[in-house]
C-alpha positions as CSV (number, residue, x, y, z in Angstrom):
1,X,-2.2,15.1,8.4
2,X,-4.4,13.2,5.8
3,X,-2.7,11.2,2.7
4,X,-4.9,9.8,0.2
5,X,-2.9,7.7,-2.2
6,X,-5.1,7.6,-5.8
7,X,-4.4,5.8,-8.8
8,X,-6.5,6.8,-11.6
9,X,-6.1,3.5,-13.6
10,X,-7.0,1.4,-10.1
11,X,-10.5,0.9,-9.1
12,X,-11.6,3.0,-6.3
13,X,-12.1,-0.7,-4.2
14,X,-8.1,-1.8,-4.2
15,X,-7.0,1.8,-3.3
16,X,-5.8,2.9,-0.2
17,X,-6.3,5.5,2.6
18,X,-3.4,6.8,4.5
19,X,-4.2,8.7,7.8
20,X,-1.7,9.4,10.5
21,X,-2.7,11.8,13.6
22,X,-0.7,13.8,16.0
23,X,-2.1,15.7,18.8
24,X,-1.8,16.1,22.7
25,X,0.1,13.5,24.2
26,X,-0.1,11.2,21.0
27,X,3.0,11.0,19.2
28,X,1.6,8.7,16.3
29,X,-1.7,7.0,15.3
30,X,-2.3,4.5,12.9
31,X,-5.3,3.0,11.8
32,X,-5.8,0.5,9.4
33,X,-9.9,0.1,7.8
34,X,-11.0,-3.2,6.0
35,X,-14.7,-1.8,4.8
36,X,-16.9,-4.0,3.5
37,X,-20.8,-3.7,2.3
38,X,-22.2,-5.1,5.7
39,X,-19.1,-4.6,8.1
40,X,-16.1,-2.8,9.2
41,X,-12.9,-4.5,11.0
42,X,-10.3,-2.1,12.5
43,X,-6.6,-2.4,13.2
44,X,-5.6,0.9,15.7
45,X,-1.9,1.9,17.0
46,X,-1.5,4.8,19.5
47,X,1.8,5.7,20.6
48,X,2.3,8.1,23.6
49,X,5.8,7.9,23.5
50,X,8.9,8.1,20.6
51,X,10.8,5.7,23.1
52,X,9.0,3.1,21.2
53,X,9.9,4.0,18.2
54,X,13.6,4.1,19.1
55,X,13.8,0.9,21.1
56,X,12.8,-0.7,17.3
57,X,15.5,0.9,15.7
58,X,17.9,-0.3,18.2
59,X,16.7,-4.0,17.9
60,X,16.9,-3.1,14.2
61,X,20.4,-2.3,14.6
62,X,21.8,-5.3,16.9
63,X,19.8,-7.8,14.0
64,X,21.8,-5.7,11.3
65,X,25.3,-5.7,13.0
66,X,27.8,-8.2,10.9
67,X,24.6,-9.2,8.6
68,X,25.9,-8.5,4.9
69,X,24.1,-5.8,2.9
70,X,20.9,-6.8,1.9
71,X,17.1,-6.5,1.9
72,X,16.0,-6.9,5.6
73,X,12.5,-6.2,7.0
74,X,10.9,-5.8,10.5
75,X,9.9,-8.9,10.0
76,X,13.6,-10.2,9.7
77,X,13.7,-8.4,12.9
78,X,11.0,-10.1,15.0
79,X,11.5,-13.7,13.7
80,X,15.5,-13.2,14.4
């Protein structure tokens, strides 16, 4: 599965490219692409397992239990 998020009133240079890949034993890969003229740095996240993905929701939860409603974050999350 390929989205392509395009804005026709943004320059082509602040858009981004969403990819996310399934297949095999790969439940979800990310890849984040900073392309420049001369270079290329890459961010990659491969998980084989949806355990992974559940275990955050559950730390999500304990951080959220008696917290009034708000705006939380993962971040909010990781930091405690």
């Amino acid at each position: 599965m390929i989205l392509i998020f395009a804005y026709s009133d943004v320059p082509r240079k602040q858009i981004v490219d969403i990819a996310d890949s399934l297949g095999g034993s790969i439940v979800g890969e990310h890849e984040v692409i900073f392309a420049g003229p001369d270079e290329v740095i890459e961010f990659k996240h491969t998980a084989y397992s949806k355990a992974v993905f559940g275990k955050g929701a559950v730390e999500a939860a304990k951080f959220l239990a008696g917290k009034p409603a708000g705006r939380y974050d993962m971040a909010d999350v990781i930091e405690g």
